[in-house]
ZAMARGU-4260 file (C-alpha; in steps of 0.2 Angstrom, whole numbers, plus 5000, padded with zeros to 4 digits):
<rodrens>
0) 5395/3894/5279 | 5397/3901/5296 | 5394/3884/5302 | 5413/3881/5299 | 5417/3898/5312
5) 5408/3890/5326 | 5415/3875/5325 | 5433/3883/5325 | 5431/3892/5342 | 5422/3877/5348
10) 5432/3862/5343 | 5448/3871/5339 | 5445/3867/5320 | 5458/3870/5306 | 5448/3879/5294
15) 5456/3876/5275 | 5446/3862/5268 | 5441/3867/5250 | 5428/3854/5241 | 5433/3851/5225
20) 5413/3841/5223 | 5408/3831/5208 | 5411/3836/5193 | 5394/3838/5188 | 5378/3828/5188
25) 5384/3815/5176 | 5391/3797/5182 | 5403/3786/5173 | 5422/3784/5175 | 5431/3794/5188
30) 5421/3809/5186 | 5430/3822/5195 | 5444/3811/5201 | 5462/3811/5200 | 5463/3800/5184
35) 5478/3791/5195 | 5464/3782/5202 | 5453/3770/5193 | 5438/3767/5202 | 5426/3761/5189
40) 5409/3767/5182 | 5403/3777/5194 | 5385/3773/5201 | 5382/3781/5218 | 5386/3800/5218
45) 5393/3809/5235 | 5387/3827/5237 | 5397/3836/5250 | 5387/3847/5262 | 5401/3853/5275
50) 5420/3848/5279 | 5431/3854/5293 | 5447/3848/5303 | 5448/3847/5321 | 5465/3844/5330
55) 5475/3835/5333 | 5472/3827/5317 | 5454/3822/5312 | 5447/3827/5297 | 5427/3826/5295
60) 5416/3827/5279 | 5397/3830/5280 | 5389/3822/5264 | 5374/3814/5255 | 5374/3797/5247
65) 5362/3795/5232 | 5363/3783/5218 | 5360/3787/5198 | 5343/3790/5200 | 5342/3802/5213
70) 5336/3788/5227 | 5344/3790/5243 | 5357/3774/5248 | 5352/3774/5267 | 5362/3764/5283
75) 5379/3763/5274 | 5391/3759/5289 | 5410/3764/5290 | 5418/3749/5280 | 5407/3754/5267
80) 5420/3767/5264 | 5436/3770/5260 | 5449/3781/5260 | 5464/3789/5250 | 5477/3801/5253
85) 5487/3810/5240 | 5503/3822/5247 | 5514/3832/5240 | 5527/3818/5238 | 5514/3805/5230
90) 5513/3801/5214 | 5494/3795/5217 | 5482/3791/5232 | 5488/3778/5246 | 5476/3770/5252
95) 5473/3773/5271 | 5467/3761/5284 | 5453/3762/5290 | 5454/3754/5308 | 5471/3760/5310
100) 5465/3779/5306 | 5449/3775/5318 | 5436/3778/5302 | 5420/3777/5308 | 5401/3787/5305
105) 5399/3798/5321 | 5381/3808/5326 | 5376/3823/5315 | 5363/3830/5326 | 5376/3842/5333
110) 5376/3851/5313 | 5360/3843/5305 | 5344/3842/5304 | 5327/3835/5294 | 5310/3843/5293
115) 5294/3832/5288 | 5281/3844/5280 | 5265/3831/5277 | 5251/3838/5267 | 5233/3832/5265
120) 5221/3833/5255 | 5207/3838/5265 | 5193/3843/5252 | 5174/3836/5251 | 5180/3819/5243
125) 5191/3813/5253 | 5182/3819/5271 | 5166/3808/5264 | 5173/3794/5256 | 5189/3791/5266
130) 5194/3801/5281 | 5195/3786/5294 | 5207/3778/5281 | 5217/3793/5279 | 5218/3798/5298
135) 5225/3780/5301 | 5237/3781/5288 | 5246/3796/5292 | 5245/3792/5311 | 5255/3777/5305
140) 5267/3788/5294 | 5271/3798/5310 | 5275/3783/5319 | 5287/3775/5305 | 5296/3793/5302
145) 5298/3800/5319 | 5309/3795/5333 | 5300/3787/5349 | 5309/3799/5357 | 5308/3817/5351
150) 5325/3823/5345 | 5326/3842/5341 | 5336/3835/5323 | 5321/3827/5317 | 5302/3839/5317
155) 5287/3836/5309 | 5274/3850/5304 | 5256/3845/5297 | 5246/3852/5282 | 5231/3851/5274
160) 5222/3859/5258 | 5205/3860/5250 | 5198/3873/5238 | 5204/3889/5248 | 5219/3900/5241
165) 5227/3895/5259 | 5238/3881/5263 | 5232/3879/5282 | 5242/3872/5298 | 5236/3859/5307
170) 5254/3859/5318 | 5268/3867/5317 | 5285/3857/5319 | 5286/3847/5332 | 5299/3832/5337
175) 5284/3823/5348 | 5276/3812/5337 | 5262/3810/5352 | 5260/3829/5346 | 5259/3825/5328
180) 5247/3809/5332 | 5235/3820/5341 | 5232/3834/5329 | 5229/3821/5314 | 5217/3814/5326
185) 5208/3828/5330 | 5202/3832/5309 | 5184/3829/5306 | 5172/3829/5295 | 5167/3849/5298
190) 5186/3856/5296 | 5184/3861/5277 | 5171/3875/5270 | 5175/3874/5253 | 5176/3857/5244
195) 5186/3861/5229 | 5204/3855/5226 | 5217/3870/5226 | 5231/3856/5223 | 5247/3866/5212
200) 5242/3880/5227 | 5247/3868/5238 | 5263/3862/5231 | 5269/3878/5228 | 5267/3884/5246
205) 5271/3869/5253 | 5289/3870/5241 | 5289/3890/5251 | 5289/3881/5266 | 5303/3870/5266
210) 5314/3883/5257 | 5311/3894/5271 | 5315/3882/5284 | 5330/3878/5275 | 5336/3895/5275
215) 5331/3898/5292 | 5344/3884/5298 | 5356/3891/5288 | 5355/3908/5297 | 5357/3894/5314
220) 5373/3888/5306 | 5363/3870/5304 | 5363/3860/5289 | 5345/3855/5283 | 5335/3844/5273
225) 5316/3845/5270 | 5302/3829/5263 | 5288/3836/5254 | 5274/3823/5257 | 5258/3826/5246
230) 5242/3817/5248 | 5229/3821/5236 | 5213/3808/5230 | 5212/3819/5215 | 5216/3832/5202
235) 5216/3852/5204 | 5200/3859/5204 | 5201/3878/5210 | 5213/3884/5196 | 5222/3897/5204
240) 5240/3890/5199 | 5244/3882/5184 | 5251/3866/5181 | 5266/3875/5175 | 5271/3884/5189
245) 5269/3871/5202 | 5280/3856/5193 | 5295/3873/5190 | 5293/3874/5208 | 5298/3856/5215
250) 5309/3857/5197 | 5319/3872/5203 | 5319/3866/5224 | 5333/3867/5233 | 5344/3850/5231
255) 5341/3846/5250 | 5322/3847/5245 | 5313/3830/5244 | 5297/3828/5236 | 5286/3812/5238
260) 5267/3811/5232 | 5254/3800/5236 | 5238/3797/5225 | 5223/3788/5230 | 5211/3781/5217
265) 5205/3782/5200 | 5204/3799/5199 | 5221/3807/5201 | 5231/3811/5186 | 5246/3800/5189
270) 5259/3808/5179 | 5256/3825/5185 | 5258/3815/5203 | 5274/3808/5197 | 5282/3825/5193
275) 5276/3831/5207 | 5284/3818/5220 | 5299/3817/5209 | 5309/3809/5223 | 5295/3794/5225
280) 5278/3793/5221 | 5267/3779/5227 | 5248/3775/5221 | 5231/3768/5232 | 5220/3760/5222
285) 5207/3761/5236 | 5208/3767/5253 | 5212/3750/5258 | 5227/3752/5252 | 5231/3768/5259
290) 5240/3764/5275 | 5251/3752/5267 | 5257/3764/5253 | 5260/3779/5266 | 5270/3765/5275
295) 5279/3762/5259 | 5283/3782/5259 | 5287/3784/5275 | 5304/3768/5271 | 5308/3782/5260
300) 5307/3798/5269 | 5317/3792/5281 | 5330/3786/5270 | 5332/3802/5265 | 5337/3807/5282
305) 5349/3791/5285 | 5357/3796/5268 | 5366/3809/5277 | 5383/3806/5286 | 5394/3812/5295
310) 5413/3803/5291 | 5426/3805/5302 | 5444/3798/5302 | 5463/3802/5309 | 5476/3807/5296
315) 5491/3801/5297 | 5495/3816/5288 | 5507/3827/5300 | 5512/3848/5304 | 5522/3853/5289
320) 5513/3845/5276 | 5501/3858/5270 | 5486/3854/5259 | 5482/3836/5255 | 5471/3827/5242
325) 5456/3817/5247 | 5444/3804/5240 | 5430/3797/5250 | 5425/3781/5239 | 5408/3774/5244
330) 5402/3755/5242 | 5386/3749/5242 | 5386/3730/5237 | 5392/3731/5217 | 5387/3750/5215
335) 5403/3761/5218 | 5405/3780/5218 | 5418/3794/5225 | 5419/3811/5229 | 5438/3821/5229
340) 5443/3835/5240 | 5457/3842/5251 | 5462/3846/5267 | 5476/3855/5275 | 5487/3846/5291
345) 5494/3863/5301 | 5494/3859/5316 | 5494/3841/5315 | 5500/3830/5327 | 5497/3813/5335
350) 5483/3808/5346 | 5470/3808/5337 | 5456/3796/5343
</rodrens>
């Protein structure tokens, strides 16, 4: 990733960190871990996203935190991690300590960055029965989601469907939730002409979307994620896309892809919903409710951005000691999980802070 170039002319990085990962999607004991260790069963998974080595002697790993389910663990704090080194003259991993190396979680916005895509369902049911409800909601939504102050690492763009073969923007990304607020409260009753439902339309493009905008950061050397969040008070009318293709869409996302649905009502078809938002789905049964269970998505969209983190700590690894082993362990209350890779010390030195 040519994020890893810049920030080797920019930081003086010592590029040669190669991510050995998870084994695979499974979790139980040591998966992927020197078997020297014995961490236990396995129930939080640590996806690595970047890594790179700054002199004189910090390492830095860029990772997701999920557990077994595929739920993001959010707000995990430095001494909820540990460390271990392996050299070339250790039998097995010594643990390293982590005020004495100056562990700690540092800002990512200087390498990351989330996008919120919300989309309404805008068709004749909803503007008639519960538009106020729905403006109110999402106007909440924005607030819980988006910072107070607009961060260029956190950008919202707006959405909305009816029966038209056309997902249509109501605004593009924007960090100003003022922005976002403003243009939810600007839909009336007249923005629709056709009252059909082009729902698996809309999750398809929506999916196009965040892919895009995931590649386009790439391209920026900037990690992304992107939520999917899709409101619908029914079932797809229009036709034009199957059933099929929409779920192998979210199916096949990109991993940094989130989906969350929310259905309102007794007409939506629940488990279709479910597969759709197959990170969280959440259910209205009247537009009563609907504020409280957008709340209840927004806790979990941006969890999905506070699962990211950016772990940093000085080695005492020193010049001379070419590639080490590393294992990241994570612990949140009872539920454990580790990720191993390695990094190489040229160039090491004291003075690391």
């Amino acid at each position: 990733m040519r994020i890893l170039q810049t920030l080797t002319l920019f930081l003086f990085v010592c590029a040669g960190l190669i991510s050995c990962g998870n084994a695979d999607d499974d979790f139980g004991n040591n998966q992927g871990i020197d078997p020297c260790l014995d961490l236990g069963t396995f129930e939080l998974k640590i996806s690595i996203q970047d890594e790179y080595t700054t002199l004189p002697g910090k390492v830095s790993v860029f990772f997701k935190v999920n557990d077994k389910s595929g739920n993001p663990v959010a707000d995990l704090s430095a001494s909820d991690f540990k460390i271990y080194e392996k050299g070339r003259n250790d039998n097995c991993f010594n643990p390293i300590s982590p005020t004495e190396s100056n562990a700690r979680i540092s800002p990512n916005e200087q390498i990351f960055k989330q996008n919120t895509i919300l989309v309404l369902d805008l068709s004749n049911s909803v503007l008639s029965e519960s538009l106020f409800e729905l403006k109110s909601a999402s106007v909440s939504f924005i607030r819980n989601v988006m910072p107070l102050n607009p961060n260029p690492s956190y950008e919202m763009a707006i959405y909305w469907f009816d029966g038209e073969d056309e997902l249509h923007q109501l605004q593009e990304l924007s960090s100003d939730r003022n922005v976002l607020i403003n243009a939810v409260e600007s839909i009336d009753q007249n923005i629709s002409q056709d009252p059909s439902t082009d729902l698996y339309g809309a999750v398809i493009k929506s999916t196009d979307i965040a892919e895009n905008l995931l590649s386009q950061s790439e391209t920026e050397d900037i990690i992304s994620a992107a939520s999917v969040v899709i409101f619908t008070d029914g079932t797809d009318q229009a036709g034009r896309y199957t059933r099929d293709a929409a779920l192998n869409k979210v199916k096949n996302a990109n991993d940094n892809i989130s989906f969350f649905s929310i259905g309102l009502g007794s007409e939506i078809d629940q488990a279709v919903l479910e597969k759709i938002g197959k990170t969280s789905s959440v259910f209205a049964a009247n537009k009563e409710e609907l504020e409280a269970t957008f709340n209840e998505i927004s806790d979990a969209v941006g969890g999905q951005a506070r699962s990211f983190y950016l772990f940093e700590y000085c080695s005492p690894k020193r010049d001379g000691s070419g590639v080490n082993q590393l294992v990241i362990q994570a612990l949140d209350g009872s539920r454990t999980g580790a990720v191993q890779t390695s990094f190489d010390a040229s160039g090491f030195t004291s003075g690391c802070q």
